[in-house]
C-alpha positions as CSV (number, residue, x, y, z in Angstrom):
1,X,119.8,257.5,100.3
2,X,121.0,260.2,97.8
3,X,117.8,262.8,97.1
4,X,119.3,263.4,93.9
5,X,118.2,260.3,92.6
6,X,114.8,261.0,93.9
7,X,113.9,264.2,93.3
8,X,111.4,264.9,90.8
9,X,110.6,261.0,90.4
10,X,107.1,259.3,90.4
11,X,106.9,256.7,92.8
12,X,104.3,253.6,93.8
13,X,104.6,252.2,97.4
14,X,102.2,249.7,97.9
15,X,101.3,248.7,101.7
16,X,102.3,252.1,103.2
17,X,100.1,252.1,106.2
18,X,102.4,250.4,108.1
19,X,105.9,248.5,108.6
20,X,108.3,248.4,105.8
21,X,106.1,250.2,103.3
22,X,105.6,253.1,105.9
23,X,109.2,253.6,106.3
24,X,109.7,254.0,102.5
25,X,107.3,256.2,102.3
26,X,108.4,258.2,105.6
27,X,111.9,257.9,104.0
28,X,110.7,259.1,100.6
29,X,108.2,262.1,102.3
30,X,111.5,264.0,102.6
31,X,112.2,264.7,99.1
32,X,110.6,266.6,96.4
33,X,108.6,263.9,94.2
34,X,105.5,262.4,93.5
35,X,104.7,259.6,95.6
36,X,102.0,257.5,95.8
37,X,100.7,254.8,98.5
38,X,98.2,252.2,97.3
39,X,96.6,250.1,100.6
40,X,93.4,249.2,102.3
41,X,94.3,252.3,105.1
42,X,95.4,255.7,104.8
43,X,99.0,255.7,106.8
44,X,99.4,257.9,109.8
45,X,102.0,260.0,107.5
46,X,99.4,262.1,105.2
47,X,97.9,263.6,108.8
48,X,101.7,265.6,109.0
49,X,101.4,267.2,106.1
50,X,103.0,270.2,106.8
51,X,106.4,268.1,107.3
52,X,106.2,266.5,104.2
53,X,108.5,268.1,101.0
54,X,106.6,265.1,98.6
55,X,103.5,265.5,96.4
56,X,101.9,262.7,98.9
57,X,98.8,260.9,97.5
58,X,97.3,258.1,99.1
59,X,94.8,255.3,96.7
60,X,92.4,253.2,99.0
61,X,93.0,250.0,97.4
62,X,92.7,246.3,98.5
63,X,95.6,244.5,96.9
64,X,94.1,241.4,96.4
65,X,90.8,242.8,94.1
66,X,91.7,243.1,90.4
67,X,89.0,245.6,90.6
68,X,90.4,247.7,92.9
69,X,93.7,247.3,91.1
70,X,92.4,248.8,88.4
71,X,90.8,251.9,89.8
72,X,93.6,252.7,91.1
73,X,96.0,252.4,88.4
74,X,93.2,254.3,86.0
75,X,93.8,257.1,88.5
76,X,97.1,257.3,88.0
77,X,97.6,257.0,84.5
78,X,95.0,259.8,84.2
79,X,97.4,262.0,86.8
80,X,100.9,261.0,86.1
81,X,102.4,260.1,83.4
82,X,105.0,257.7,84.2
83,X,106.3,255.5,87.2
84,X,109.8,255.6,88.0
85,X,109.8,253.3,90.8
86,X,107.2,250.3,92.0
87,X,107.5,249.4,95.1
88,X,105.7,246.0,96.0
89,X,105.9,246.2,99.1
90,X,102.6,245.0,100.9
91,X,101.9,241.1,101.6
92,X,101.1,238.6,103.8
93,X,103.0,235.7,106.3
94,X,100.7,232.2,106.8
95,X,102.2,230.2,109.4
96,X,100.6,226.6,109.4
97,X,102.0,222.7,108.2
98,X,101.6,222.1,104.6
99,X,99.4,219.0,105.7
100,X,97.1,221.8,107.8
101,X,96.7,224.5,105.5
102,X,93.3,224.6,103.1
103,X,93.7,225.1,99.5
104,X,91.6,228.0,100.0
105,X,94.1,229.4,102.7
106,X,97.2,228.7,99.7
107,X,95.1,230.8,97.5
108,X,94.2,233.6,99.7
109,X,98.1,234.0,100.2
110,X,98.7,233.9,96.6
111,X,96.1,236.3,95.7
112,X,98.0,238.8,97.9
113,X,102.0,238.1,97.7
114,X,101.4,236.9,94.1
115,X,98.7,237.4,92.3
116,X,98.0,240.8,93.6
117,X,101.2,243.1,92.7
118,X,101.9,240.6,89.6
119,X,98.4,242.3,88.2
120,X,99.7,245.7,89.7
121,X,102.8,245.7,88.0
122,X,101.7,244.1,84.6
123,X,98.5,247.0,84.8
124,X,101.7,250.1,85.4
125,X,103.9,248.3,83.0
126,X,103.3,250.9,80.1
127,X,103.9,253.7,81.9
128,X,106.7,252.3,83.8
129,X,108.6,251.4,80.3
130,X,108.2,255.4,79.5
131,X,110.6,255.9,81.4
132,X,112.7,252.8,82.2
133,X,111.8,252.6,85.6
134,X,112.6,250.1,88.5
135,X,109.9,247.3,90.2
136,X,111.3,246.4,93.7
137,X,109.6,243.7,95.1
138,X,109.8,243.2,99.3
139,X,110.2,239.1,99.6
140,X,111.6,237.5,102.6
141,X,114.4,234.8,102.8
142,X,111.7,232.2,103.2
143,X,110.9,232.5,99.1
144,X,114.6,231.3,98.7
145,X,114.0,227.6,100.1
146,X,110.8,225.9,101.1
147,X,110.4,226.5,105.0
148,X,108.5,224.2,107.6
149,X,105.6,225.7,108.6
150,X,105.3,228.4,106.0
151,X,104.4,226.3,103.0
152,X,101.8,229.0,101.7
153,X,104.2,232.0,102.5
154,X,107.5,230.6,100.7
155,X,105.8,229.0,98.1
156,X,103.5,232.6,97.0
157,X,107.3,234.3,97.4
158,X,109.1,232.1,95.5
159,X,106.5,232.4,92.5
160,X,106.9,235.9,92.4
161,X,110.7,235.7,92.2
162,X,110.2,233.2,89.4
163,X,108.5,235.9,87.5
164,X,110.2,238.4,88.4
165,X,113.2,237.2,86.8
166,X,111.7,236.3,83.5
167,X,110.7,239.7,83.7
168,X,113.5,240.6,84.2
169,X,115.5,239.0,81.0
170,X,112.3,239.4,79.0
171,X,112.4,243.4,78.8
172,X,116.3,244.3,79.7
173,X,116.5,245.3,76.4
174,X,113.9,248.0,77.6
175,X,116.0,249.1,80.1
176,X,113.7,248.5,83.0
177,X,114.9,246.8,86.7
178,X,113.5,244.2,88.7
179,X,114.9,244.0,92.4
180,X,113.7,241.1,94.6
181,X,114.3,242.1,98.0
182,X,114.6,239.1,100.8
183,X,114.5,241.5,104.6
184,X,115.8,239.6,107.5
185,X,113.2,239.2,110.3
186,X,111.5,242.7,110.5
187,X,109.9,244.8,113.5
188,X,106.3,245.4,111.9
189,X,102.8,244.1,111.9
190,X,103.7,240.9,109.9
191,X,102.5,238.2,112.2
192,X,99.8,239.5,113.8
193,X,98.0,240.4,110.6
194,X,98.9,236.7,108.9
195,X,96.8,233.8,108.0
196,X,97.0,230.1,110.0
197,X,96.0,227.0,107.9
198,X,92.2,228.2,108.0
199,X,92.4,231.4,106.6
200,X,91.8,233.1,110.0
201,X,94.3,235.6,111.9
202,X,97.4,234.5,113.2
203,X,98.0,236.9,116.1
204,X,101.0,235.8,117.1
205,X,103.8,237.6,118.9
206,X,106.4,239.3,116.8
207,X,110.0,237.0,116.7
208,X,112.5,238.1,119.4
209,X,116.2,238.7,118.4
210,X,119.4,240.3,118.4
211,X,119.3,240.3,115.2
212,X,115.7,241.9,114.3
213,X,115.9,244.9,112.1
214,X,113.8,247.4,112.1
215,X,111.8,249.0,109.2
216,X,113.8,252.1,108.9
217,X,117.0,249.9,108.3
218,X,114.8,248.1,105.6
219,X,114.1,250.6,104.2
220,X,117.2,252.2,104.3
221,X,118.4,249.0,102.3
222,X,115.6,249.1,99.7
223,X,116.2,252.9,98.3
224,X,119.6,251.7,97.9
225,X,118.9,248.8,96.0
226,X,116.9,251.0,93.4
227,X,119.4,253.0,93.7
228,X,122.3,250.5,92.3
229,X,121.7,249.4,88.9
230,X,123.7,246.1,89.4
231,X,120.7,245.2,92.0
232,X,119.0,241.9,91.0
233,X,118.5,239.8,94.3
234,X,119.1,241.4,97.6
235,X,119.9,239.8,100.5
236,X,120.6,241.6,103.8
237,X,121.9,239.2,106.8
238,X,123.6,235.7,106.8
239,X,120.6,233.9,106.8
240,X,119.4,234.9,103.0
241,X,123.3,233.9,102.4
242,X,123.0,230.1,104.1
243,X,119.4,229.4,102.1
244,X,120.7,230.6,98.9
245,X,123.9,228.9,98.9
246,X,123.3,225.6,100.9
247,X,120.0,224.9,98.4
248,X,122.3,224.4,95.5
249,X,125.7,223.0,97.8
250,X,124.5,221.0,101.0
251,X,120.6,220.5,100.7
252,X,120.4,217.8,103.1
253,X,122.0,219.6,105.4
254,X,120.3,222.5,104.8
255,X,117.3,220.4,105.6
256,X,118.4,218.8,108.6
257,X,119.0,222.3,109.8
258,X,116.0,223.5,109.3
259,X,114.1,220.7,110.8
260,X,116.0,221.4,114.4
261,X,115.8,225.1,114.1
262,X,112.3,225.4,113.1
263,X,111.1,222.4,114.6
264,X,108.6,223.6,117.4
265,X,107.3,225.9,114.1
266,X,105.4,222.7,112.8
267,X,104.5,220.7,115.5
């Protein structure tokens, strides 16, 4: 991270009570700027205050409530007057068959990884084009390709990178970034706090691997990303690399692949 680049910046981090989003913010707590977490809980970080070199504000604000959206952004338009950064960070995993998931379950997870920070950032777009800012989106390498037994989850991801990247062309000429970020498998919360086919709470363990980052490395990753301005679609590990190449090169046997390695996922 250089603190140059952050110092003296206004900054969104939604979803900072925990996992990713808590590292940014832990990350961004360091320097001198304005920073501002949006989610349902206040994160453990504002109770060290005396640590903390950021102007450090914290919105309660359920994601998935246009309402609550808007409260929030109100407030920050009336205290700040431009956004240099968005990060959307906070979402949701659903892990169930495409056969076994309700429509209501699809919408639930769409209301949150889509519909949710698409409303957030649409609502903060004026004041982020003040100052030709950056909108980094967390995604996961399952919005790259359609994965068994996550239907809802790559689907809702995959939107968002679709608009995104109209977003993208659409206002270049405003000088405003959009970053789609696609983290490996991640040490947080994710699991535990997702949706099965039902709607109801997964609780399920968190995935077990050498290769398993941690939220401090994602992070890590992420304020680097803003920091590039050649950043578009960031991948971090081989496996964002084998969907988004074998999808356009080898799909069948991409799909064969996928049906061994994740085949105990949807049966």
């Amino acid at each position: 991270m250089n603190p140059a680049f952050w110092t003296g910046k206004t900054i969104v981090v939604t979803g900072g009570s925990s996992g990713i989003g808590e590292a940014v913010l832990a990350s961004l707590s360091k320097i001198r700027c304005n920073l501002i977490n949006l989610s349902r809980t206040q994160p453990e970080l504002l109770k060290r205050k005396a640590s903390i070199a950021a102007d450090l504000i914290h919105i309660s604000t359920d994601l998935s409530s246009e309402k609550e959206i808007d409260k929030a952004v109100k407030k920050i338009s009336k205290d700040y007057r431009g956004i240099d950064v968005l990060f959307a960070n906070a979402g949701v995993t659903t892990h169930s068959r495409f056969d076994g998931t309700r429509i209501e379950t699809f919408r639930k997870t769409f209301d949150i990884n889509f519909f949710g920070p698409l409303y957030l950032i649409q609502r903060l777009l004026p004041q982020i084009k003040l100052v030709k800012g950056s909108v980094i989106a967390t995604s996961t390498v399952s919005g790259l390709y359609g994965i068994p037994g996550r239907s809802a989850y790559s689907s809702s991801k995959s939107a968002l990178h679709a608009a995104l990247e109209a977003a993208r062309i659409e206002l270049s000429e405003e000088g405003l970034s959009f970053i789609i970020f696609c983290p490996p498998y991640t040490r947080t919360k994710l699991r535990a706090s997702g949706l099965d086919g039902d709607g109801n709470p997964l609780n399920e363990a968190q995935f077990q691997g050498k290769k398993i980052k941690s939220p401090e490395e994602v992070a890590d990753k992420m304020l680097a990303a803003v920091e590039d301005p050649e950043s578009r679609l960031v991948i971090m590990d081989s496996s964002g690399f084998f969907l988004k190449w074998l999808r356009n090169i080898a799909p069948a046997f991409l799909e064969r692949t996928l049906f061994k390695k994740l085949y105990k996922d949807f049966h």
